[in-house]
Structures are given as C-alpha cells and as structure tokens.
N, CA, C and O atoms as a GROMACS GRO file, in nm:
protein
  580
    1UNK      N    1   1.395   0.812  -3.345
    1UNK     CA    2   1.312   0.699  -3.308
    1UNK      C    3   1.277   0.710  -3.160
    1UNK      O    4   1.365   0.739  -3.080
    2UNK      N    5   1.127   0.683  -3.113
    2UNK     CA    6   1.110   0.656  -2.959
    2UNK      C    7   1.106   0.544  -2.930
    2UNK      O    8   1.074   0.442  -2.991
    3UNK      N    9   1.145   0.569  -2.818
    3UNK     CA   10   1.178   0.450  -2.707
    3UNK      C   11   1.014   0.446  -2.633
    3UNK      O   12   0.961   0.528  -2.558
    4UNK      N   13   0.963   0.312  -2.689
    4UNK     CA   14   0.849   0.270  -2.595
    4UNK      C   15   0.860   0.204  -2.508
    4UNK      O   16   0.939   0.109  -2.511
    5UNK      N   17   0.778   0.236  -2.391
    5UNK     CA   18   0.814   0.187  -2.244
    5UNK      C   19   0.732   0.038  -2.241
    5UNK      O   20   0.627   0.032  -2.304
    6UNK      N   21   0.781  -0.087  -2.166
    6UNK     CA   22   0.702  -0.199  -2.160
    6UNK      C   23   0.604  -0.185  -2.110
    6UNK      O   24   0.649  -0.168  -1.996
    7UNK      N   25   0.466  -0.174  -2.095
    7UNK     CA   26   0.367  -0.170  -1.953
    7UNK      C   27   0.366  -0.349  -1.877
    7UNK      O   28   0.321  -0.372  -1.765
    8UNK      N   29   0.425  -0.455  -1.969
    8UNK     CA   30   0.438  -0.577  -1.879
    8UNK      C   31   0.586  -0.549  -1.830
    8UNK      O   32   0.666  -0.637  -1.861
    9UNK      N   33   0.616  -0.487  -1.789
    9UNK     CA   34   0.797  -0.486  -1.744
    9UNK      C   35   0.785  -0.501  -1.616
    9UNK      O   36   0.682  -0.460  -1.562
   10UNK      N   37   0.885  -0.563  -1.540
   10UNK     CA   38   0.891  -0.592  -1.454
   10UNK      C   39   0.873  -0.472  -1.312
   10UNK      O   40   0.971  -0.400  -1.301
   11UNK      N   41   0.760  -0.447  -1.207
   11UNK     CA   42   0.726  -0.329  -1.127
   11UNK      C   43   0.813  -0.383  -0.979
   11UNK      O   44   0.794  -0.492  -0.924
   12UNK      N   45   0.887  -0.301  -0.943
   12UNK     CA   46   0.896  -0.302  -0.782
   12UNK      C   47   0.837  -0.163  -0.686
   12UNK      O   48   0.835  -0.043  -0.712
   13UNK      N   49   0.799  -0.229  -0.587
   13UNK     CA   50   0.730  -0.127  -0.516
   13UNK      C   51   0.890  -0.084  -0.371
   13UNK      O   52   0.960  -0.164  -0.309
   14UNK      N   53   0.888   0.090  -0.369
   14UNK     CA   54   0.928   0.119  -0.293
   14UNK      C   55   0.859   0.199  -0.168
   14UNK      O   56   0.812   0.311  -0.186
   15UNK      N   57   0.856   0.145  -0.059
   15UNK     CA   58   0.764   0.178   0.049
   15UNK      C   59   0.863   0.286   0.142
   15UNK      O   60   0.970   0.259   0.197
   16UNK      N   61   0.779   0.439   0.138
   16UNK     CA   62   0.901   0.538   0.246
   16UNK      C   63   0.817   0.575   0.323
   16UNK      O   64   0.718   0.633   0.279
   17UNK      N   65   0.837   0.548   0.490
   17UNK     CA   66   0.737   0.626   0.595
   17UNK      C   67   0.834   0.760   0.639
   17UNK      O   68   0.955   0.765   0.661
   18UNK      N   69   0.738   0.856   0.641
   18UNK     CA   70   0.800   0.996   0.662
   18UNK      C   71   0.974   1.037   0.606
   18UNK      O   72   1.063   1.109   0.652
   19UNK      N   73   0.966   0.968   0.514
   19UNK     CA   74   1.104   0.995   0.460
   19UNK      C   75   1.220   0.872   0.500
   19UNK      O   76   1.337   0.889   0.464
   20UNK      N   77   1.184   0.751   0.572
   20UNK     CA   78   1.262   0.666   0.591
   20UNK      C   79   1.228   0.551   0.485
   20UNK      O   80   1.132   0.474   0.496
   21UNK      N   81   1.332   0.551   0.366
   21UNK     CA   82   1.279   0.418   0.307
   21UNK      C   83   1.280   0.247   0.364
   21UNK      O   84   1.357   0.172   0.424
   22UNK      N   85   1.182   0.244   0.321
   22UNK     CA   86   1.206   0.103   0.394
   22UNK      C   87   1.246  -0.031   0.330
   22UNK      O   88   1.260  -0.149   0.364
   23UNK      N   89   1.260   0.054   0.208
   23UNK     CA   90   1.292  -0.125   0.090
   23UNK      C   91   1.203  -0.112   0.022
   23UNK      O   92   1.107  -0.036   0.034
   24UNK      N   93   1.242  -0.233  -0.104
   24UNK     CA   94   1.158  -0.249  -0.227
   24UNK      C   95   1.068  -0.375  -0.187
   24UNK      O   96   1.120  -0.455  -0.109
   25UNK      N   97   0.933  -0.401  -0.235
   25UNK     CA   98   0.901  -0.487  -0.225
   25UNK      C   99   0.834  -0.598  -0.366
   25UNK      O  100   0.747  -0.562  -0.446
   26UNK      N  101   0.879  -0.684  -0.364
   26UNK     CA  102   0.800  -0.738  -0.495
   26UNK      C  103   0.686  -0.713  -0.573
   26UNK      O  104   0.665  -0.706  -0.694
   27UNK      N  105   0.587  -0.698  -0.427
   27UNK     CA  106   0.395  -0.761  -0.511
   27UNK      C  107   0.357  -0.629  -0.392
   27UNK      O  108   0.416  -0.589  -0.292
   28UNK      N  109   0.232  -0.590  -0.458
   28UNK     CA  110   0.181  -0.484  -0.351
   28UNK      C  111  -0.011  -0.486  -0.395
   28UNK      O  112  -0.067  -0.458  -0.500
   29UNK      N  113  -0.064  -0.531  -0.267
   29UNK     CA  114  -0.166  -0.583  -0.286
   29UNK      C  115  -0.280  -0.495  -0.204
   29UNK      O  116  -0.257  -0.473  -0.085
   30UNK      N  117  -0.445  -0.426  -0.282
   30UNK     CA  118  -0.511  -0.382  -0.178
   30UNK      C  119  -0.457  -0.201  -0.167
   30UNK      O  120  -0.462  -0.155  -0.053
   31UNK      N  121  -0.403  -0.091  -0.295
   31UNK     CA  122  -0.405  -0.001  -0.286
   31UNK      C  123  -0.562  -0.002  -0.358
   31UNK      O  124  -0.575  -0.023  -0.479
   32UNK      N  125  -0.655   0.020  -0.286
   32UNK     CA  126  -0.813   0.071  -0.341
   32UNK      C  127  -0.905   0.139  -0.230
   32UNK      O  128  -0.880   0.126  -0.110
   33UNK      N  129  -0.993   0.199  -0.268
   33UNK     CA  130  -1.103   0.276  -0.137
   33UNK      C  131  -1.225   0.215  -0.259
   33UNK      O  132  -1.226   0.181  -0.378
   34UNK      N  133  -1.338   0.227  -0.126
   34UNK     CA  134  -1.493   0.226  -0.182
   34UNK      C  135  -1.525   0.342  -0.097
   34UNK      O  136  -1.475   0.399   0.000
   35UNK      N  137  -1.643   0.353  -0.183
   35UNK     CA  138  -1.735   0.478  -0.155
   35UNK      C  139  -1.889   0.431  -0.121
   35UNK      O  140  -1.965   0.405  -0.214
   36UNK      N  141  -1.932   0.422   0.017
   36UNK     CA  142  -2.050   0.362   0.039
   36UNK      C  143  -2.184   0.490  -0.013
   36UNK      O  144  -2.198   0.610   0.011
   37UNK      N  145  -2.264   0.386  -0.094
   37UNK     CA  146  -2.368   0.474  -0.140
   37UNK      C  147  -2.531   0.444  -0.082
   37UNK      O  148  -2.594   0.342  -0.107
   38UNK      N  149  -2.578   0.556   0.000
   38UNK     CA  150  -2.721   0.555   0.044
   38UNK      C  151  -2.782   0.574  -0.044
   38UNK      O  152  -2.737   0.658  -0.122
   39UNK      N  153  -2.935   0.499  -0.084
   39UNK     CA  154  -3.032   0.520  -0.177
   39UNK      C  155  -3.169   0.554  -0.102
   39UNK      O  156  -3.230   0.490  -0.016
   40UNK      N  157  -3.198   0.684  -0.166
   40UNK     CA  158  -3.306   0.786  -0.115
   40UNK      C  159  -3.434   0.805  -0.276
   40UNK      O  160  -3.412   0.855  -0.386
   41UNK      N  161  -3.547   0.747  -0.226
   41UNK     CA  162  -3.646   0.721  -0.319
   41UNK      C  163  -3.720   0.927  -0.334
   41UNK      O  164  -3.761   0.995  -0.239
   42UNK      N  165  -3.714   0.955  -0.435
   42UNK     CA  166  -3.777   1.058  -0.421
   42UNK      C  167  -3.925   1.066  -0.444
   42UNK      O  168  -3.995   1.002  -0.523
   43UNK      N  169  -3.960   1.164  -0.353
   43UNK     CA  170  -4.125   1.156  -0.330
   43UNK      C  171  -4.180   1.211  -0.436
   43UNK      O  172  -4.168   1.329  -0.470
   44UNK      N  173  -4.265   1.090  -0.515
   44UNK     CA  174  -4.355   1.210  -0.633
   44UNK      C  175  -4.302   1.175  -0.769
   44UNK      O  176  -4.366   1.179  -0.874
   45UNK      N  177  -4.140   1.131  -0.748
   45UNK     CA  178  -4.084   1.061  -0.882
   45UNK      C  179  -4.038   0.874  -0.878
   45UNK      O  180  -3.936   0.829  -0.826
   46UNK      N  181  -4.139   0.798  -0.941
   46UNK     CA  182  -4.131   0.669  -0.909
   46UNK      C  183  -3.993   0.641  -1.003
   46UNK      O  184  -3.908   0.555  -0.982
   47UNK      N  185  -3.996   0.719  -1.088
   47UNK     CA  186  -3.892   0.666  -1.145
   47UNK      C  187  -3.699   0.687  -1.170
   47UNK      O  188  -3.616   0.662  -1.258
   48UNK      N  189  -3.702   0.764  -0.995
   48UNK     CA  190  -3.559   0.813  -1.001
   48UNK      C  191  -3.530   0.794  -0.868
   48UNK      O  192  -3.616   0.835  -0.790
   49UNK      N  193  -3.408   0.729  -0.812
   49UNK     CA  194  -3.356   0.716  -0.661
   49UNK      C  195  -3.264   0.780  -0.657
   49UNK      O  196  -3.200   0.738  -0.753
   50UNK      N  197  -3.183   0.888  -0.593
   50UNK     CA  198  -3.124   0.944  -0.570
   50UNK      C  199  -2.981   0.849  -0.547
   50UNK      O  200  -3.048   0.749  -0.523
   51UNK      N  201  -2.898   0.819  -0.540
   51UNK     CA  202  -2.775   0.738  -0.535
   51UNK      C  203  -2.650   0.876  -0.464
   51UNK      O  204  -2.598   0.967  -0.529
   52UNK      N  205  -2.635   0.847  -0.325
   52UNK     CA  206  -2.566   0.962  -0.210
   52UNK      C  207  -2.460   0.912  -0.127
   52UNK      O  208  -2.497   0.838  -0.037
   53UNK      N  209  -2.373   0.928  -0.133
   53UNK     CA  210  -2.224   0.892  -0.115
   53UNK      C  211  -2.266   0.917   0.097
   53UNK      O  212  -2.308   1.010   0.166
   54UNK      N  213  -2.230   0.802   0.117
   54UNK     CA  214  -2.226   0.831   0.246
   54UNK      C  215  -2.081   0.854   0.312
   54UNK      O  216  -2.047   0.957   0.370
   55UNK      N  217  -1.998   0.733   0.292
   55UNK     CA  218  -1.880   0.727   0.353
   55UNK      C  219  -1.778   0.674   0.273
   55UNK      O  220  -1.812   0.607   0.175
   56UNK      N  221  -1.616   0.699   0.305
   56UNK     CA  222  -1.508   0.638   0.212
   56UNK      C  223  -1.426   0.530   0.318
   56UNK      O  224  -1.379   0.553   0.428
   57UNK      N  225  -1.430   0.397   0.236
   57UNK     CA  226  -1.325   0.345   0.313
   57UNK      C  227  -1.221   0.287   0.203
   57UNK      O  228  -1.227   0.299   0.080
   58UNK      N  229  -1.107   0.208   0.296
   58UNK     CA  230  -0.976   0.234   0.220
   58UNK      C  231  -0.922   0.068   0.308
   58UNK      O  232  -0.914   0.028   0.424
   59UNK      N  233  -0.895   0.013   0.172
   59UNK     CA  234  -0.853  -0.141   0.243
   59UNK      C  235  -0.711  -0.128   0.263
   59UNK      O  236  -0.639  -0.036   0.224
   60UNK      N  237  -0.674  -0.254   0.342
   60UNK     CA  238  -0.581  -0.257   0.390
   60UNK      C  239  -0.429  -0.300   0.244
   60UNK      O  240  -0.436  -0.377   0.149
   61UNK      N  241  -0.318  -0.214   0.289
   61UNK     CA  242  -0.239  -0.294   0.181
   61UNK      C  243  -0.171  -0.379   0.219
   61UNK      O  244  -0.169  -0.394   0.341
   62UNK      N  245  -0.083  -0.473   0.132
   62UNK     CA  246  -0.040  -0.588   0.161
   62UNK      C  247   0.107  -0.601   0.072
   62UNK      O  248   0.106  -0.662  -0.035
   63UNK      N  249   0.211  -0.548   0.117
   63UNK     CA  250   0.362  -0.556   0.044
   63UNK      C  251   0.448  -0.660   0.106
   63UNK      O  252   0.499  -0.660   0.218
   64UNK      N  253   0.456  -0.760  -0.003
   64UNK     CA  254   0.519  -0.905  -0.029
   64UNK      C  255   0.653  -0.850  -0.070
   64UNK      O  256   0.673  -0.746  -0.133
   65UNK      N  257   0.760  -0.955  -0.016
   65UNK     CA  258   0.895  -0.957  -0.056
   65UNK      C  259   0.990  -1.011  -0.013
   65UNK      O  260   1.016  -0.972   0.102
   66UNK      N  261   1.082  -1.110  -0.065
   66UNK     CA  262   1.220  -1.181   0.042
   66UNK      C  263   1.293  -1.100   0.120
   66UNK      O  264   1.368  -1.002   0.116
   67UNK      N  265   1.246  -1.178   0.191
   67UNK     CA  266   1.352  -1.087   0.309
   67UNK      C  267   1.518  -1.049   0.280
   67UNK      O  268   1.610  -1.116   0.233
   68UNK      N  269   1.509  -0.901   0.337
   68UNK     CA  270   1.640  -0.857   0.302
   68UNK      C  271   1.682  -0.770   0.444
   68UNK      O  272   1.627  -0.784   0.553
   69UNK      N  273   1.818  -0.657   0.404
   69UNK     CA  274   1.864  -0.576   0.531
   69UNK      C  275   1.760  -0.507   0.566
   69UNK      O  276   1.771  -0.459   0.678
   70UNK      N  277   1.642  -0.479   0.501
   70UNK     CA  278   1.577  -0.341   0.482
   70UNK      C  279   1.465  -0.414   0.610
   70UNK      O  280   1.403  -0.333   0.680
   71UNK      N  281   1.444  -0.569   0.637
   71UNK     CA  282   1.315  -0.635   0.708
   71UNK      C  283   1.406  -0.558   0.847
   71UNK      O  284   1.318  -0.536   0.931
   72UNK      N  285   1.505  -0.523   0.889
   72UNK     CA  286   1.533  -0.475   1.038
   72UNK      C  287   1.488  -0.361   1.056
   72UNK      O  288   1.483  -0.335   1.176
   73UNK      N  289   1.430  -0.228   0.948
   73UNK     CA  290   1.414  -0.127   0.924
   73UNK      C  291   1.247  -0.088   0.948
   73UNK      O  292   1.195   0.011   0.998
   74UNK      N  293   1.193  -0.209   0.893
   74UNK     CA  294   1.007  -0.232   0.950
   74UNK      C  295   1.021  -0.345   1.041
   74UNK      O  296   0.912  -0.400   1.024
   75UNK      N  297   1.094  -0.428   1.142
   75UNK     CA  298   1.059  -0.430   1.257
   75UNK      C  299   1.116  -0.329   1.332
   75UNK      O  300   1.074  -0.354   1.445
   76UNK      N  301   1.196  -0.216   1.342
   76UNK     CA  302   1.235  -0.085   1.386
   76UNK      C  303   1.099  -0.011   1.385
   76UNK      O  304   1.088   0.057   1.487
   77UNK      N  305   1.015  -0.004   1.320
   77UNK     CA  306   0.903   0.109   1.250
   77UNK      C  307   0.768   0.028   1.393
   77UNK      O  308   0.709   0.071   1.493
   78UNK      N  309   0.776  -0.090   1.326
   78UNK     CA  310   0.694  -0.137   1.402
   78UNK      C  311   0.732  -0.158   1.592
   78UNK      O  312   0.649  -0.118   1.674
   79UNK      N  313   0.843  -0.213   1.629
   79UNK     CA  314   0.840  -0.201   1.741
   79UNK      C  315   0.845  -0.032   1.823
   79UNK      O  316   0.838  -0.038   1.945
   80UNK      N  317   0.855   0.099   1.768
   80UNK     CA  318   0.819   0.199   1.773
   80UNK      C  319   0.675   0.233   1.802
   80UNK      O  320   0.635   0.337   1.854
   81UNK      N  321   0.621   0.154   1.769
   81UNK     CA  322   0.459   0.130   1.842
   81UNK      C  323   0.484   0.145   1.994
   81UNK      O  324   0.440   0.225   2.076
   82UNK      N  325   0.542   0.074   2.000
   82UNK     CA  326   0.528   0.051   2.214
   82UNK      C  327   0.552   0.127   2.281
   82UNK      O  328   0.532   0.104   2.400
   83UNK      N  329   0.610   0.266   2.240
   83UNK     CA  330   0.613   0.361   2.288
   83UNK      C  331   0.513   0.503   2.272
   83UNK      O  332   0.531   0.606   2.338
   84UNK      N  333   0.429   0.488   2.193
   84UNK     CA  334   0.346   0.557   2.185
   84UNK      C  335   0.256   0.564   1.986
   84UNK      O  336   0.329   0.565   1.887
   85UNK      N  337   0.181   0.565   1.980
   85UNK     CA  338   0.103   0.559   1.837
   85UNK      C  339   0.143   0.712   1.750
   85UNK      O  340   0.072   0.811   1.760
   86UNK      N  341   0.220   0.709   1.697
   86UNK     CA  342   0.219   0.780   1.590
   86UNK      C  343   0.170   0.758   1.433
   86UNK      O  344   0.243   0.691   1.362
   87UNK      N  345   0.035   0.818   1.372
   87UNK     CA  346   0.040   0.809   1.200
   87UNK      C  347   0.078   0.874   1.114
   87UNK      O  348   0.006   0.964   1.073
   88UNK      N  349   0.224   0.846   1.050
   88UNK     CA  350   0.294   0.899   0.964
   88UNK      C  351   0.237   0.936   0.815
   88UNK      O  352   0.129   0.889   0.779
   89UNK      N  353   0.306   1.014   0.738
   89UNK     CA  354   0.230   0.932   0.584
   89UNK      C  355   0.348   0.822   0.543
   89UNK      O  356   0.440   0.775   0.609
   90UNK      N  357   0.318   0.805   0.445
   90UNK     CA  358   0.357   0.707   0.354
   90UNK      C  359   0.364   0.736   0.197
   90UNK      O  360   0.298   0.829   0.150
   91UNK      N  361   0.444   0.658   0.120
   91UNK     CA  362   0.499   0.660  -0.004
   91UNK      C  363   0.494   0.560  -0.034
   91UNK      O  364   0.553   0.476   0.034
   92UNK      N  365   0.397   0.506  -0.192
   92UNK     CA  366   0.439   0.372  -0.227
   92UNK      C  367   0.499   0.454  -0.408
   92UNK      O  368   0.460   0.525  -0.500
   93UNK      N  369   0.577   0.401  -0.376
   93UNK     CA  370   0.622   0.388  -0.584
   93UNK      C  371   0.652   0.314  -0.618
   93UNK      O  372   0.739   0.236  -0.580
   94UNK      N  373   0.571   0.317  -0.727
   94UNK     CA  374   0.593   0.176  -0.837
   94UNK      C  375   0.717   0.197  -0.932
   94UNK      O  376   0.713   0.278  -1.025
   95UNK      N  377   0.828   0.119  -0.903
   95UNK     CA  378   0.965   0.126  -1.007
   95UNK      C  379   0.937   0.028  -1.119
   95UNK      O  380   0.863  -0.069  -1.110
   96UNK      N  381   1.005   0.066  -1.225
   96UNK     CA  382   1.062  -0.011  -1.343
   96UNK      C  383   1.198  -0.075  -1.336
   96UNK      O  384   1.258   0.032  -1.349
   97UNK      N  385   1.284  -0.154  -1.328
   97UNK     CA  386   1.406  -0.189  -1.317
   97UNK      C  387   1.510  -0.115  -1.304
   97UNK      O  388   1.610  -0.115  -1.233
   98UNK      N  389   1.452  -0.027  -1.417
   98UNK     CA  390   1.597   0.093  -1.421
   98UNK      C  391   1.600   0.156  -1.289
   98UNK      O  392   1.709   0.188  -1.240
   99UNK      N  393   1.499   0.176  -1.231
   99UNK     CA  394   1.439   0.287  -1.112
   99UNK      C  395   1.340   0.397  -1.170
   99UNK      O  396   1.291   0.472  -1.086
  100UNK      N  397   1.313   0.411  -1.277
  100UNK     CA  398   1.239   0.537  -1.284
  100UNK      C  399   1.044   0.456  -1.235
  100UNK      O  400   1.002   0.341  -1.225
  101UNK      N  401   1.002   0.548  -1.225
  101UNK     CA  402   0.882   0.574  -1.125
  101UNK      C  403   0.799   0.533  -1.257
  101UNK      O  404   0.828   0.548  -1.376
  102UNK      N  405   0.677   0.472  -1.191
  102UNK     CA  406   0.594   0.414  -1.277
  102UNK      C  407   0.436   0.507  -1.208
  102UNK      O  408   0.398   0.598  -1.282
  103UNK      N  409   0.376   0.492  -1.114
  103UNK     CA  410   0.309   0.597  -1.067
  103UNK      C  411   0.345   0.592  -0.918
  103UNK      O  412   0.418   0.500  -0.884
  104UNK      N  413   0.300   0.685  -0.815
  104UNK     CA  414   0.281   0.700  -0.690
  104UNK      C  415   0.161   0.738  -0.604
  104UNK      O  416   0.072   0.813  -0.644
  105UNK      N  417   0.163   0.688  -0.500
  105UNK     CA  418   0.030   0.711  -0.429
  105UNK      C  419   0.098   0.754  -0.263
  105UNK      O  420   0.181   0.691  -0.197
  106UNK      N  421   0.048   0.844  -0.239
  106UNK     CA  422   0.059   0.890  -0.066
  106UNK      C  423  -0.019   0.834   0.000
  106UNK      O  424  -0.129   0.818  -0.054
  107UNK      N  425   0.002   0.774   0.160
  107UNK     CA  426  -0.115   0.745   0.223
  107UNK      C  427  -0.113   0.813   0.378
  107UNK      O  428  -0.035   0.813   0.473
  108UNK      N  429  -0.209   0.855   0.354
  108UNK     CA  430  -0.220   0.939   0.520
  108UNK      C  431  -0.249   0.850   0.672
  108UNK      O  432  -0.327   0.755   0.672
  109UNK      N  433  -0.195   0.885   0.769
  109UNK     CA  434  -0.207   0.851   0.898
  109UNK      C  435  -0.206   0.680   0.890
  109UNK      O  436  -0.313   0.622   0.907
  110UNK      N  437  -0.079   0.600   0.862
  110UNK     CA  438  -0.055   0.491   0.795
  110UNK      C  439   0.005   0.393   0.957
  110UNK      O  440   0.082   0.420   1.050
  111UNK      N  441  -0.081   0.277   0.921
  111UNK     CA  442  -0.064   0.199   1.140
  111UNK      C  443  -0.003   0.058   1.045
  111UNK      O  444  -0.064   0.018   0.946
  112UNK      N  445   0.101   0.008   1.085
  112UNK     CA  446   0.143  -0.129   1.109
  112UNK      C  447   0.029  -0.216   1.099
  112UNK      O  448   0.004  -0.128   1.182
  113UNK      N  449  -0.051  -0.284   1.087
  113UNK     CA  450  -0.128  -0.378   1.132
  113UNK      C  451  -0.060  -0.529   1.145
  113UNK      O  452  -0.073  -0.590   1.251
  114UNK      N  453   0.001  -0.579   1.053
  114UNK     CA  454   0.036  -0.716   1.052
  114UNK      C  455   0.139  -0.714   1.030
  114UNK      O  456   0.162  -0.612   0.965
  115UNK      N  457   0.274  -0.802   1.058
  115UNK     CA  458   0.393  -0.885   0.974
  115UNK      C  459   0.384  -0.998   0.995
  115UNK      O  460   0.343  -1.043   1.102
  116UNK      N  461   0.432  -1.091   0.861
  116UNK     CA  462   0.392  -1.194   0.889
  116UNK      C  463   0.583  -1.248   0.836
  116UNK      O  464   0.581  -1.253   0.713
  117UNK      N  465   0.652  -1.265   0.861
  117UNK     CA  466   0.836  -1.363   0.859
  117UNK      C  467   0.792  -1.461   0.792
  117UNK      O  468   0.675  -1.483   0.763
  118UNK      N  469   0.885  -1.521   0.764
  118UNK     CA  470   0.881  -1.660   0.675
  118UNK      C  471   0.883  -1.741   0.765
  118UNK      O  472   0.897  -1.724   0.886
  119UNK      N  473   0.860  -1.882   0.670
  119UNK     CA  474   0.842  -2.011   0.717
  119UNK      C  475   0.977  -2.078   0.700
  119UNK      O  476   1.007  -2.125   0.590
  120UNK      N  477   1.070  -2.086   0.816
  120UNK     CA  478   1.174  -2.184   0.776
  120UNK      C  479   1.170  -2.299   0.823
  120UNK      O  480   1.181  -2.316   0.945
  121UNK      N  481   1.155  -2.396   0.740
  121UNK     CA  482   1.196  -2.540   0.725
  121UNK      C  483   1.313  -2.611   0.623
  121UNK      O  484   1.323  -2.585   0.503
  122UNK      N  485   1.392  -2.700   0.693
  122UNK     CA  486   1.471  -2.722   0.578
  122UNK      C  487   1.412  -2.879   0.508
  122UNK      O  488   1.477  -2.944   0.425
  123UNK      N  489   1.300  -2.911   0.553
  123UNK     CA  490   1.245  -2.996   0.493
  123UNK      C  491   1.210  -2.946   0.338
  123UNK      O  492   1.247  -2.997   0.232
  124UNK      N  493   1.118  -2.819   0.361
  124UNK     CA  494   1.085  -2.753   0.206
  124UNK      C  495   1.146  -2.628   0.188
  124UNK      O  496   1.105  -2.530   0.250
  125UNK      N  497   1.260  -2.621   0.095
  125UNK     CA  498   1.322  -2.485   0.131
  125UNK      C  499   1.277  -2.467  -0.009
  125UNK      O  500   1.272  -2.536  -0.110
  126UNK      N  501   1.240  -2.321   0.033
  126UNK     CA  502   1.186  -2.192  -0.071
  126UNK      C  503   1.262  -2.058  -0.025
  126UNK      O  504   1.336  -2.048   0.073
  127UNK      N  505   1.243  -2.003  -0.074
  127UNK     CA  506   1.305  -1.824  -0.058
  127UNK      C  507   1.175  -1.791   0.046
  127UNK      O  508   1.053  -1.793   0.036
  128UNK      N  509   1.263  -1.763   0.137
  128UNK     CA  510   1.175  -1.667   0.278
  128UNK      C  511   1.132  -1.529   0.238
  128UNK      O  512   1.212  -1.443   0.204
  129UNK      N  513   1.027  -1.515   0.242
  129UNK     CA  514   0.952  -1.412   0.251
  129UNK      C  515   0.944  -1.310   0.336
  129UNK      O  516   1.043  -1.309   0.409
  130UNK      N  517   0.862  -1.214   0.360
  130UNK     CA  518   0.791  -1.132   0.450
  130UNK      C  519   0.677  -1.049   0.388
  130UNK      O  520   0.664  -1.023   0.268
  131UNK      N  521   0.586  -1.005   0.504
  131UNK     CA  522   0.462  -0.948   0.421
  131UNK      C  523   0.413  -0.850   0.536
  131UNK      O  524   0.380  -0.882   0.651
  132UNK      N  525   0.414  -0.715   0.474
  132UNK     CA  526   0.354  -0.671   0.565
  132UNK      C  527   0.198  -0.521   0.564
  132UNK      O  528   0.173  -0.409   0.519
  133UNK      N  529   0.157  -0.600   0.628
  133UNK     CA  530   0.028  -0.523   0.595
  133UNK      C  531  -0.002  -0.378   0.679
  133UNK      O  532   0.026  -0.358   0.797
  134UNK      N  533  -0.056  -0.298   0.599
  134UNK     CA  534  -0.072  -0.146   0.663
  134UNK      C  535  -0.214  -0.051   0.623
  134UNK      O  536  -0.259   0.000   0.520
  135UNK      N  537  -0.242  -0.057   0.717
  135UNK     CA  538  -0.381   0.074   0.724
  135UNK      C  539  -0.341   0.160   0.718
  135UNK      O  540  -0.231   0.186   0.768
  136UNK      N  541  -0.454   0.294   0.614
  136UNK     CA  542  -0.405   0.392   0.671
  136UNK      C  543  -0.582   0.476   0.644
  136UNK      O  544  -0.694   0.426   0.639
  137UNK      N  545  -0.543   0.597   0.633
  137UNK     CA  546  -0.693   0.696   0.618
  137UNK      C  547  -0.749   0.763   0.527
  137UNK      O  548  -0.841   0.844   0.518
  138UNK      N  549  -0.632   0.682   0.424
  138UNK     CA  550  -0.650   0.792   0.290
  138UNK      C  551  -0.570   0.819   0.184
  138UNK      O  552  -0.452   0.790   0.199
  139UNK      N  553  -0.600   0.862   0.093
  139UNK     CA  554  -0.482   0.917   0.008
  139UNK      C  555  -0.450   1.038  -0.003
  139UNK      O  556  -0.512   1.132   0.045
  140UNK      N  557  -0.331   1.044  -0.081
  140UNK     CA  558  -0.243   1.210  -0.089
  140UNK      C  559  -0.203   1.230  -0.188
  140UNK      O  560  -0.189   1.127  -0.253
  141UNK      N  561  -0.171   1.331  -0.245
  141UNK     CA  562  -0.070   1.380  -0.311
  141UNK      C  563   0.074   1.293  -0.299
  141UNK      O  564   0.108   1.258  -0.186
  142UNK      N  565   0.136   1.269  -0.382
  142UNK     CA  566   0.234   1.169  -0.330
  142UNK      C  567   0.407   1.231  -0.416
  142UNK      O  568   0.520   1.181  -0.420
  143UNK      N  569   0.335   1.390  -0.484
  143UNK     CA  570   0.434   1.422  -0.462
  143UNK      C  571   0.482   1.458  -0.716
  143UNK      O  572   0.566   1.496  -0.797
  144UNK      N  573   0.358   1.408  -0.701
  144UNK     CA  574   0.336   1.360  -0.867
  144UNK      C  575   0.427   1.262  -0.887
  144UNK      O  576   0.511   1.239  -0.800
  145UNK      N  577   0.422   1.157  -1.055
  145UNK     CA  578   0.484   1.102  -1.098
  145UNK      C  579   0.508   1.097  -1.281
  145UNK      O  580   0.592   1.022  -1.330
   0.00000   0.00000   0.00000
C-alpha cells in the first residue's frame, strides 16, 4: 500500500543565509518575479505585435513567525550590516512536520530590508510575532528537492 502525502498538511518554512540557519518560520509571503514585456508593432503586419521581455524583477519576501531563540540569530545577520554590505545567498524550504522538504528555492545576493518585533501590550495579549522582510536578485538552484 502507498502512503499519500497531504498537499493541505501543515508547511514550515526554513530560512539558511550562507549556511547559517536561521529558524523556521510559519507563513512565507512574496516568493515571485515578473517579467516586464515591451510591445513592438511590426511594420507591414497590422495584425501581429511582437511581445519582448525587457526586464526581471523579483518582490520582496516576507517570513512571519513567533518569536523564538532563533529572532537573536537575524538581529545578529542584520546588525552585521553596519559594518559593511555583504549579499549572501539564501535558502528557503518548505517543511512538512516530519521535516522532510516540500520544495526549495535559492535566492541570490539577499539584503535585510525590514524587521518588524511584536507588539507587547498586556492590555491585548496575543502570541508575539516577528516578520522579516528580504530582497534579493534572483533565483538559484537551491540545491534540488
């Protein structure tokens, strides 16, 4: 008998810069690129526009998750900025509970852009968060999955 895998099963994302993992994160938001397309009318044919890839861009991602030991590990990454700009790659994998790998994506020359800490109040207490957002230039090989 086989064992079928859930595709609604529960995904965690594990984020590794140059080989330092940095933790799992819940939700991972904004792995996509567009491809900007120039339209060129050809002379003589009214009825065909050429459709010509000009440029690739690549949005920003966005990895949600309660804060744990691992949040001292990306403000480490990030305050490493102040000493000079390095772009590492990056590793996102998507886990299944057990741990086995669901797919992976590499991202090249990968910058900090945002963290955003939780909100503590003990007026409304919820589970503290963190979120942190990252540019980078591209994708990679990530190593297969």
């Amino acid at each position: 008998m086989t064992q079928q895998l859930d595709p609604a099963s529960t995904v965690f994302f594990k984020l590794t810069i140059d080989g330092e993992d940095l933790g799992l994160f819940n939700s991972c938001d904004g792995l996509s690129s567009e491809v900007e397309v120039e339209q060129r009318r050809e002379g003589g044919n009214n009825g065909f526009v050429w459709q010509l890839p000009t440029r690739v861009t690549f949005s920003t991602i966005r990895l949600t998750r309660p804060l744990t030991p691992e949040t001292a590990r990306v403000a480490a990454w990030i305050s490493s900025l102040a000493t000079g700009i390095t772009r590492p790659t990056a590793q996102i994998a998507a886990l299944r509970a057990d741990g086995s790998i669901v797919a992976q994506w590499g991202l090249v020359e990968v910058l900090p852009v945002r963290w955003t800490g939780p909100t503590l109040d003990p007026a409304n207490p919820a589970v503290a968060t963190e979120t942190l957002e990252i540019a980078h230039h591209g994708f990679t090989d990530a190593g297969g999955a």
